[in-house]
C-alpha positions in Angstrom: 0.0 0.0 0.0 2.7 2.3 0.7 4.2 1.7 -2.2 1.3 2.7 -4.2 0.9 5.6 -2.4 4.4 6.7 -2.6 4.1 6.2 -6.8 0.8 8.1 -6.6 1.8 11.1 -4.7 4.7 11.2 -7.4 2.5 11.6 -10.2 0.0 14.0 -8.5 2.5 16.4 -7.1 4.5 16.6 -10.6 1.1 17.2 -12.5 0.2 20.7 -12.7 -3.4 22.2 -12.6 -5.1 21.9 -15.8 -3.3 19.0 -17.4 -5.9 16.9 -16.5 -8.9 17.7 -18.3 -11.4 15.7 -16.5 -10.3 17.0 -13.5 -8.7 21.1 -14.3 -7.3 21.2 -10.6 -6.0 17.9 -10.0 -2.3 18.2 -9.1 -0.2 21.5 -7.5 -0.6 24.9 -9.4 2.7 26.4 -11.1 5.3 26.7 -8.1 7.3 29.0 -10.6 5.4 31.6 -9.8 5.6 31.5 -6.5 9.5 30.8 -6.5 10.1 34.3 -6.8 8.3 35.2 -4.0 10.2 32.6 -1.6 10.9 32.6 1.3 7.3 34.5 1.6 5.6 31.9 -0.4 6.9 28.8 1.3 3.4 28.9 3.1 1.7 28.8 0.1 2.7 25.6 -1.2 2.6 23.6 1.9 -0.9 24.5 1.5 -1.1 23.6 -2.1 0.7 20.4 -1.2 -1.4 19.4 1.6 -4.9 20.6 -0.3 -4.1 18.0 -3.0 -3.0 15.2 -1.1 -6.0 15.5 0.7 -8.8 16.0 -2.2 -7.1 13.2 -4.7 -5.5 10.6 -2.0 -7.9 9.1 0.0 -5.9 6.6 1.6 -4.5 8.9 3.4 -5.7 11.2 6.2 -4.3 13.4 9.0 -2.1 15.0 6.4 0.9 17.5 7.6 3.4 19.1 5.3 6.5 20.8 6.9 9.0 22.6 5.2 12.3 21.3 5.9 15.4 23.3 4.7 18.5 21.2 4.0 21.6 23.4 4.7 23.6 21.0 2.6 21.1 21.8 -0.1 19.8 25.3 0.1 19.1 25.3 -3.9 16.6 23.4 -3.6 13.2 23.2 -1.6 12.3 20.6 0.6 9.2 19.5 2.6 8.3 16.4 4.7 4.6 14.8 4.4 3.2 12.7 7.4 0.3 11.0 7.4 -1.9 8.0 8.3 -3.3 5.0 6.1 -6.5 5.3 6.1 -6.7 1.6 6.4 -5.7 0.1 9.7 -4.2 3.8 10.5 -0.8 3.5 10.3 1.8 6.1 9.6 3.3 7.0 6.7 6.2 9.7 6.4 7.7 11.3 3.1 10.3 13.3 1.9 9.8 15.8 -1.0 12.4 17.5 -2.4 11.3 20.9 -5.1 14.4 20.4 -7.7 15.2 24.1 -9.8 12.9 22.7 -12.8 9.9 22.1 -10.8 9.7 18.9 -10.5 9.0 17.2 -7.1 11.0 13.9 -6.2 9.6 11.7 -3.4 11.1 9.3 -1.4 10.1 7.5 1.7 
């Protein structure tokens, strides 16, 4: 289950409102926007993080996304999901990591 989860979350957080069509706000809006309001905006896409896992993942619940700042890797944004299996409640931690194209790599 985790597993699936993890590969899930992958998709979803690296698919950008819009691109798909059945559903226009499935996945995170454009974080390039908000990168060049940072550190202001950090706030911002926790929430956008944390909306999404919660409206499209519903294995999970109890969702919490920190930001995390790596000070070995201060290019790059990073934020760590918690949360608990819906089924038989058990928890479930991630680490995201915002890479200077966008793209958001999971790992867990």
């Amino acid at each position: 289950m985790r597993e699936s989860v993890l590969l899930h979350l992958g998709k979803m957080l690296n698919s950008k409102h819009g691109h798909a069509l059945a559903m226009p706000d499935y996945g995170l809006p454009d974080f390039s926007e908000l990168v060049h309001g940072l550190p202001d905006t950090v706030g911002d896409m926790q929430r956008a993080i944390a909306s999404s896992i919660e409206r499209f993942e519903p294995r999970l619940t109890q969702v919490r996304v920190r930001f995390a700042p790596d000070s070995e890797d201060v290019f790059n944004l990073h934020f760590e999901i918690s949360a608990k299996l819906v089924e038989g409640g058990a928890a479930i931690w991630f680490e995201t990591r915002v890479d200077d194209a966008g793209r958001i790599l999971l790992r867990g």
